[in-house]
Phi, psi and omega in degrees: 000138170251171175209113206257157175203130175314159177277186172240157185283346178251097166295144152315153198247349175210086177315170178229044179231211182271178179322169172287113163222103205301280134050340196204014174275186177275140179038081171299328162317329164323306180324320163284299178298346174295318177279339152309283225285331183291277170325331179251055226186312188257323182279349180287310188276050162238353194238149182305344174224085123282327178279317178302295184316314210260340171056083168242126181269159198299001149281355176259032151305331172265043151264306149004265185248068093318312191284316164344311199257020195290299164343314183239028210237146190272149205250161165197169207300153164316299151347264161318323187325268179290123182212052146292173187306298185318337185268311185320311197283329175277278153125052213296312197318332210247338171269170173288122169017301182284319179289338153298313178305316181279023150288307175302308187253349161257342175276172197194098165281112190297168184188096168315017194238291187261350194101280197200134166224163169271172185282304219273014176305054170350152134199166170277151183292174194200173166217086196203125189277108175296354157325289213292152166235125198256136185294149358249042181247335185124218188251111214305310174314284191304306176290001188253296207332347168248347172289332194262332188286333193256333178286308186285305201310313231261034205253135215252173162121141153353139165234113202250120190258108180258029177276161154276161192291010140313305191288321164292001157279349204270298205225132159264144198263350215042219184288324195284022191259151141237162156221140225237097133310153173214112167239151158245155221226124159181128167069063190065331179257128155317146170206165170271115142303137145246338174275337160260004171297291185325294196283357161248355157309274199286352166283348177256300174316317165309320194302320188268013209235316205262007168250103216275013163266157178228083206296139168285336202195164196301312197282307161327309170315281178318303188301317179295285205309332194281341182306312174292016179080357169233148196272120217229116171243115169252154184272100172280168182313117189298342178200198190281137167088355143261184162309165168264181220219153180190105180252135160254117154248139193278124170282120173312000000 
């Protein structure tokens, strides 16, 4: 099983471990389009519209030179990286042993930067979006999506997708995919959330981190998770080649 997840916008702002060695990531297959995109990353932030491309507002001026310095900025695990509400909820710092390790081999973060990373992945904070189209590749999604497809298709197991939608555009998982909804329920009526989808995304994702079965298929998922306490509905896929659908809905 993967369990794929968007980065978070809010990152540790500094490592303590050595420099960036593309060389020693996950899905090595990567290693070249991670150096285009890494390399039109540092000259953009040498040049006046970086802040327009990155869509940064004028307290995110010093992400500008962060990304400058990636080459030589000291790194530390993905794991640490990210600390947005979805991380905050997985709460990798905090599991047991054993489920960090199936954290470590089952979870898989997109990245407008890197592609795709493992938790245990070194890298330096950064700023850069899978939205954004960055000169001279373009729109982020459309340049990682055959690089991600020949690194991931041939990765075998369920794949349960929490990304947000820049990042399922980088790679569509297909049939052998869910993608995990969050509604919320008051008074009969449905909704899509978004700031607390992110915080039961990751509370769920703990759940499959910290639970030592492994569903094999859609209809498996929905059961471990309704096992697990959460109110779990699946969908099947509307047609051949897409996902199936799996909404946890939430009392307001």
């Amino acid at each position: 099983m993967l369990i794929l997840l968007p980065p978070s916008e809010g990152k540790a702002s500094r490592g303590d471990g050595p420099v960036l060695d593309l060389d020693t990531l996950g899905f090595p297959e990567l290693t070249s389009p991670r150096e285009k995109v890494l390399d039109a990353l540092v000259t953009l932030c040498h040049t006046h519209d970086a802040r327009a491309v990155l869509g940064l507002s004028e307290r995110q001026l010093d992400e500008i030179g962060r990304n400058r310095d990636l080459h030589d900025a000291p790194t530390l695990t993905a794991a640490e990286l990210y600390t947005g509400v979805l991380y905050d909820n997985l709460g990798l710092a905090t599991l047991a042993p054993d489920a960090r390790r199936r954290a470590d081999l089952r979870v898989v973060v997109f990245s407008g930067l890197w592609g795709a990373l493992r938790l245990t992945d070194r890298v330096p904070p950064y700023r850069l979006s899978m939205a954004r189209a960055l000169p001279p590749m373009g729109g982020l999604a459309a340049f990682w999506r055959p690089f991600l497809t020949a690194a991931l298709g041939p990765l075998p197991g369920l794949i349960v997708d929490m990304r947000s939608a820049p990042y399922a555009q980088a790679w569509p998982a297909g049939e052998r995919a869910v993608a995990v909804r969050v509604l919320k329920e008051s008074a009969g009526r449905r909704t899509v959330v978004s700031h607390m989808a992110k915080a039961t995304r990751g509370v769920a994702a703990r759940s499959l981190v910290e639970d030592p079965g492994e569903p094999g298929d859609p209809r498996e998922l929905a059961e471990v998770l309704t096992g697990l306490g959460h109110r779990a509905e699946l969908h099947p896929a509307p047609r051949p080649g897409k996902p199936w659908t799996l909404d946890i809905v939430i009392d307001s």
